[in-house]
C-alpha positions in Angstrom: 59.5 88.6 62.1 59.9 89.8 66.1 61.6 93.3 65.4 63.3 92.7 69.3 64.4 89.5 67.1 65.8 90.6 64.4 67.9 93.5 66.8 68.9 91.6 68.7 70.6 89.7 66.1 71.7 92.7 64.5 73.5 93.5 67.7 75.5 90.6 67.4 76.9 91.0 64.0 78.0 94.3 65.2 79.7 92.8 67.7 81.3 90.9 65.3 82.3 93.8 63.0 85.7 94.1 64.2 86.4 97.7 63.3 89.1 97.8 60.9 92.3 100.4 61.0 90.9 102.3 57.7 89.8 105.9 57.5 86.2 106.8 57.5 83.6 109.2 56.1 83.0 110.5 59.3 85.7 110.7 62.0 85.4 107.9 64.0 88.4 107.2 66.7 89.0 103.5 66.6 88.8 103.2 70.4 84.8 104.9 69.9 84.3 102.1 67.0 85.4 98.9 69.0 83.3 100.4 72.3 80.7 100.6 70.5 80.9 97.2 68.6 81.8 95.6 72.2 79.1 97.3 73.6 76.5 95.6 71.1 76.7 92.2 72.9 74.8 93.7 76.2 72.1 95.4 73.9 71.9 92.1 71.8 71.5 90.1 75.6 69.3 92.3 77.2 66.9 92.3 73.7 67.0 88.8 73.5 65.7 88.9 77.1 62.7 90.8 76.5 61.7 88.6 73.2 62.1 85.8 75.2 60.8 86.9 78.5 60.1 82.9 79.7 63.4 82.1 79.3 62.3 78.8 76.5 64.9 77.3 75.2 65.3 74.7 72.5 67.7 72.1 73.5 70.3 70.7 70.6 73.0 69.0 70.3 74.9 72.5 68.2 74.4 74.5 71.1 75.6 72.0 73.7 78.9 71.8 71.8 79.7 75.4 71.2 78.6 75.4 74.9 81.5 73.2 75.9 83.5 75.2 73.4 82.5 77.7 75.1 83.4 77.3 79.4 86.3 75.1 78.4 88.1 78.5 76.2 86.9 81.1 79.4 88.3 78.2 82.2 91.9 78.4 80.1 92.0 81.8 79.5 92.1 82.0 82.9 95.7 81.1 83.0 96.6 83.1 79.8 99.9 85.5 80.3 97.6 88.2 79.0 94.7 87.6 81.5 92.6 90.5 81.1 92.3 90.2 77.5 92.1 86.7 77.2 89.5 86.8 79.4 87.5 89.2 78.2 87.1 87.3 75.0 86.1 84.6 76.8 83.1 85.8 78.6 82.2 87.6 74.9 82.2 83.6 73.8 79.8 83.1 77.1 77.5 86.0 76.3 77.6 85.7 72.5 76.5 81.9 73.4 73.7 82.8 75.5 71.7 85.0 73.1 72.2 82.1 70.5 70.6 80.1 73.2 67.5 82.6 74.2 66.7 82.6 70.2 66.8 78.8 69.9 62.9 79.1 69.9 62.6 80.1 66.6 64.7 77.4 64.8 63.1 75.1 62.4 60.2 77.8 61.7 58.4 77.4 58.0 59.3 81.1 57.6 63.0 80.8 58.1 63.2 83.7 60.7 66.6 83.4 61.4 67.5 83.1 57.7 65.8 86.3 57.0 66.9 88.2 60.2 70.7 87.0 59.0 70.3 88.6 55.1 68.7 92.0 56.6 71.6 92.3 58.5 74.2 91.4 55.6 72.2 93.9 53.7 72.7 96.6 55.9 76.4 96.2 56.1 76.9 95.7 52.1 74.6 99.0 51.7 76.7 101.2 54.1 80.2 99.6 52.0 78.3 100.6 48.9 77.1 103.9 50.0 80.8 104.7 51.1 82.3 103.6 47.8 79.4 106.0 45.8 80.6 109.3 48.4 84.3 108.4 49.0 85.7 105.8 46.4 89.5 106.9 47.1 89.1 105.9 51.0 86.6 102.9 50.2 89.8 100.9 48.0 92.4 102.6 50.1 93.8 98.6 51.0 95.5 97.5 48.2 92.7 98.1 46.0 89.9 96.6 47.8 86.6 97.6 49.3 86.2 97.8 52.2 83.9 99.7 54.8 84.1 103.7 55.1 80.3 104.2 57.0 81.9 101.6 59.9 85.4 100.4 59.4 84.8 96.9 57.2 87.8 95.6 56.3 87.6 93.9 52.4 88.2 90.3 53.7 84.9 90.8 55.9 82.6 92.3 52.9 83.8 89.6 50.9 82.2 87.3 53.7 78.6 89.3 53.5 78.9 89.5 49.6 79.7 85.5 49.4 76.4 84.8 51.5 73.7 87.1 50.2 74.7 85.7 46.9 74.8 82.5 47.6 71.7 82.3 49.5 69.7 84.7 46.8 70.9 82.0 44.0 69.9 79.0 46.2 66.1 80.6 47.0 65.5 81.6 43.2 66.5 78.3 41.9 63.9 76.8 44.5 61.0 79.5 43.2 61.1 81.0 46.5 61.8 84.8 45.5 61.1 85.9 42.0 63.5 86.9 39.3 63.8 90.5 40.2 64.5 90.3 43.4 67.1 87.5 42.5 68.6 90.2 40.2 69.5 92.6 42.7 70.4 89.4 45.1 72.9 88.5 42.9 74.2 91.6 40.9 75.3 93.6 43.8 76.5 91.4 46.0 78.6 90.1 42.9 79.8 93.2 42.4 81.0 93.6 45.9 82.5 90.6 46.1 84.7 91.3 42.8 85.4 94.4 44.1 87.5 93.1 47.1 89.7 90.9 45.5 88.9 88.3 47.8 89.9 84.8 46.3 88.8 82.9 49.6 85.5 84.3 49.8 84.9 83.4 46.0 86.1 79.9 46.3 83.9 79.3 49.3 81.0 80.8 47.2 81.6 78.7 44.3 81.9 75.4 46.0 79.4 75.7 48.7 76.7 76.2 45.5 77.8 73.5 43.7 77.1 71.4 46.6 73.9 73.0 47.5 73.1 73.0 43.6 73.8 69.0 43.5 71.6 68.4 46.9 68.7 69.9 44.6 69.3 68.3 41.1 67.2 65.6 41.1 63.7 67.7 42.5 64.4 71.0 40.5 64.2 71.8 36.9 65.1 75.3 37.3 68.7 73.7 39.5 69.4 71.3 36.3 69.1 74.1 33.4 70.7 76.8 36.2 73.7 74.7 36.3 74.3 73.4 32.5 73.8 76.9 32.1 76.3 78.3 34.5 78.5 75.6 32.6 79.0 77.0 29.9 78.6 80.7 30.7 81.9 80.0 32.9 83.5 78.0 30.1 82.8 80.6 27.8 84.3 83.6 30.8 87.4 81.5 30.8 88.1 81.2 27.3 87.1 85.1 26.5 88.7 86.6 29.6 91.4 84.5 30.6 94.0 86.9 30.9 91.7 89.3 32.9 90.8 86.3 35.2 94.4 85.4 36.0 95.3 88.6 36.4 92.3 89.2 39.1 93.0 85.8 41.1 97.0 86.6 41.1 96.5 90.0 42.9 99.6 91.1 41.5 101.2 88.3 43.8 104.4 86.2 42.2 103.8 82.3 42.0 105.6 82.1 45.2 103.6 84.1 47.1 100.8 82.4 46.0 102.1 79.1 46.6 102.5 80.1 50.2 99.0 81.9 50.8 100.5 85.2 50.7 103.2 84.2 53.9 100.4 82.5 56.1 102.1 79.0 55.9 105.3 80.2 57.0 103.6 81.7 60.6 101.9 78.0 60.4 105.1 76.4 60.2 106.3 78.6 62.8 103.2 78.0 65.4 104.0 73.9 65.1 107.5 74.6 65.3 107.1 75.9 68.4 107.5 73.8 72.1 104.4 73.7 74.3 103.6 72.3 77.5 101.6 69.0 76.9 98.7 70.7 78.9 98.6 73.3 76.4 98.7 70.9 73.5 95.6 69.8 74.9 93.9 72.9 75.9 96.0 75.6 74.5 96.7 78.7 76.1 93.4 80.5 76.1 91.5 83.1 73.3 94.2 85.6 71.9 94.6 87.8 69.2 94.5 85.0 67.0 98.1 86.1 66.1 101.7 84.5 66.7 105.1 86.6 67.3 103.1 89.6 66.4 102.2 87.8 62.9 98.3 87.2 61.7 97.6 83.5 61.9 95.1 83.7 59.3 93.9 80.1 59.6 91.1 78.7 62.3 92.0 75.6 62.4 95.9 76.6 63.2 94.3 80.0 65.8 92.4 77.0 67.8 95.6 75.0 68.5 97.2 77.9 70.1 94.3 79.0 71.9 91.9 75.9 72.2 94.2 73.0 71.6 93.3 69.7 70.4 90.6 69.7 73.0 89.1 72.6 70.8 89.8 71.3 67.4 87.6 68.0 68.0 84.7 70.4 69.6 85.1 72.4 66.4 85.2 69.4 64.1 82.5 67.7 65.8 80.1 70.7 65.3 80.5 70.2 61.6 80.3 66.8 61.1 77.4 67.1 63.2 75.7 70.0 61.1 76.9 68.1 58.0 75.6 65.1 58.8 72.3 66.5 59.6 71.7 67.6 56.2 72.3 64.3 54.9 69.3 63.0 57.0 67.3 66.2 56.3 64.3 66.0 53.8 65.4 67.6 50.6 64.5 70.8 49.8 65.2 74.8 50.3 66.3 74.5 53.9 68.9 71.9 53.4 70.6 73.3 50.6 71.0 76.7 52.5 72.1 75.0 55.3 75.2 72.8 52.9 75.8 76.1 51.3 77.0 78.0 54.7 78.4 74.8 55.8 80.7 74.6 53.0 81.4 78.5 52.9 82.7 77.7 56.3 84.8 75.0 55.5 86.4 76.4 52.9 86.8 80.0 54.6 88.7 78.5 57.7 91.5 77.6 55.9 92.4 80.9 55.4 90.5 82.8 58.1 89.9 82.6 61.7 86.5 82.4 64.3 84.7 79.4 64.2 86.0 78.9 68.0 85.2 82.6 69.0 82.5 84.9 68.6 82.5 85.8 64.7 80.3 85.8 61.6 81.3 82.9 60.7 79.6 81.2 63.9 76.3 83.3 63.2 76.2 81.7 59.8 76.9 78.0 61.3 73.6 79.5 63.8 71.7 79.9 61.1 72.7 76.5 58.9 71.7 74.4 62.3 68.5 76.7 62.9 67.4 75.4 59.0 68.1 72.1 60.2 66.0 71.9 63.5 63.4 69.8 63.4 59.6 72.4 63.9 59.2 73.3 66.9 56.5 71.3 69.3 55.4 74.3 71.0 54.9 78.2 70.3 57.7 80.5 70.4 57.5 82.9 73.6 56.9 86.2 71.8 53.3 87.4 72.2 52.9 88.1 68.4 51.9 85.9 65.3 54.3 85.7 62.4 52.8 84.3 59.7 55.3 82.7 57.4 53.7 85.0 54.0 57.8 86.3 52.7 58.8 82.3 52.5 55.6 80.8 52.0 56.8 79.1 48.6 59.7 77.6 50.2 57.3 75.7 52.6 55.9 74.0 50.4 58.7 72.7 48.4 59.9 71.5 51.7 56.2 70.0 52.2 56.2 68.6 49.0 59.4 66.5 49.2 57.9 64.9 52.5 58.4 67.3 55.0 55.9 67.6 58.2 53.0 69.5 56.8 52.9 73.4 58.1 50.8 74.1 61.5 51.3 77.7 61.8 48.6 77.5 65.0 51.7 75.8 66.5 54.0 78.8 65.7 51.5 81.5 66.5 52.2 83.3 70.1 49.8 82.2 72.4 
């Protein structure tokens, strides 16, 4: 893997740590913390620059629609009542856009670069939230209960989001032989236990359904997927029947019915933001990229944080994106690579009901990056770092792929020249 690569894309999932308002191991004044997180998105474009000194690019359709996404949010913010800030975020969408762009030549590699570069990252985060729950439990479940970040401020809702996909993705490449069963262990066990210690419901849900759909696109060609899942069956029949009460009481959160029923008092700001006259201009192309919030309240849904800011004109870029990236897995040969990229689809999905930033620079858009990278066809011509990678870590996965009918591996095309 490039090592200018993989910082650079470690530089923009620090940008994308939005620091949260929680104490810290180490004193560290909020106003240092975003700086430094803002900050990140230069280092990550100037890196990204120097491991892709010729400027290749990989033309695709994802790209050109986040693109679009893209100028169209910084050309309305320019008309936003708050026009510093709004802007701002809109050239963030431009720049975060552009290193996505200057990495396009490594999608579709055999050795899943991108894939790999993404868990390191995860990794790093979920170690630091660990390694501030071991030296300062009391600050690390300050929130309600739930872990979050003490190293760098994490809030619980975002290492719910790391947890889900390191988990996901470590199930998905042990049930297709790629990594071995002790590595899978400590794929799995940890970020488990991270996960159930934020009391995150969304992030389990998401988990949950994006493997059973990554699980089902691998039935028919894996052994190991059919006895993992009549397996999982019944372990999760027995869980519910044994520890009902402890299950219920986990999901409820100490919520009432009707706080439940209500997703904890987002669907009232929902109501609220459709109740609420607009200009038909802004219908169309809302009001340019905000504090995703509404009357001071957290709007806690993408798809409703896009009407205000984006409009319609946004939704249907948004939509389109993933019925594009969904559809492309349905034509993809089966194998590792599609079932990763359904999993993070899904995780998506079901995540932006209840959280916001597939229209702005957020996690959520580097894991849609990484589900179309696993889609991309090989590329026809060598990537423009100077250096072989030879595709040793994900070598098994290659030939699953190859097995089902894939285009046999060439890795003379995907050395340097």
């Amino acid at each position: 893997m490039p090592p200018l690569l993989l910082l650079s894309w470690g530089a923009l999932l620090l940008n994308v740590l939005t620091p949260a308002g929680t104490a810290t191991i180490l004193p560290l004044p909020r106003v240092m913390a975003q700086a430094i997180a803002q900050g990140s998105l230069i280092v990550a474009i100037v890196l990204a620059l120097l491991v892709n000194r010729r400027l290749v690019v990989r033309p695709n359709a994802f790209l050109v629609l986040l693109s679009v996404l893209a100028v169209v949010s910084f050309t309305v913010s320019l008309h936003n009542e708050f026009i510093f800030g709004s802007v701002f975020r809109g050239l963030r969408l431009v720049g975060f856009v552009t290193v996505l762009w200057l990495l396009s030549p490594w999608w579709g590699r055999r050795d899943l670069v991108l894939l790999r570069a993404h868990r390191l990252c995860l990794w790093a985060v979920l170690a630091s939230v660990l390694v501030g729950a071991a030296i300062a439990p009391g600050k690390a479940f300050a929130v309600d209960g739930r872990l979050g970040g003490t190293v760098w401020p994490v809030p619980p809702t975002q290492v719910a989001h790391y947890a889900a996909v390191l988990f996901g993705t470590t199930v998905i490449l042990w049930m297709c032989r790629v990594i071995s069963g002790r590595h899978a262990l400590v794929g799995v066990v940890v970020p488990a236990a991270g996960l159930v210690g934020t009391h995150t419901r969304t992030a389990l849900i998401g988990a949950l359904l994006g493997l059973t759909v990554a699980s089902a696109s691998l039935f028919l060609g894996h052994a190991r997927v059919r006895r993992a899942s009549a397996s999982t069956i019944v372990a999760i029949a027995g869980a519910a029947l044994l520890f009902a009460p402890q299950i219920v009481g986990w999901l409820a959160r100490g919520q009432s019915a009707g706080e439940a029923s209500r997703l904890t008092g987002r669907t009232d700001v929902w109501a609220d933001v459709f109740a609420a006259p607009r200009p038909l201009l802004e219908q169309f192309f809302g009001s340019g990229l905000s504090d995703k919030s509404f009357d001071g309240l957290a709007i806690d849904s993408n798809w409703v944080s896009t009407y205000v800011d984006q409009g319609w004109v946004g939704l249907l870029l948004e939509t389109s994106i993933l019925v594009l990236l969904l559809l492309s897995a349905a034509t993809h040969v089966r194998g590792p690579r599609r079932a990763m990229a359904l999993f993070l689809v899904v995780y998506c999905l079901v995540a932006s009901v209840t959280e916001v930033g597939l229209g702005d620079a957020s996690p959520y858009l580097l894991d849609l990056t990484v589900a179309a990278a696993l889609l991309a066809a090989p590329p026809d011509r060598p990537s423009p770092s100077r250096r072989t990678f030879p595709a040793q870590h994900f070598r098994p996965a290659i030939a699953d792929d190859v097995s089902l009918g894939a285009t046999p591996p060439n890795d003379s095309k995907e050395a340097a020249p």
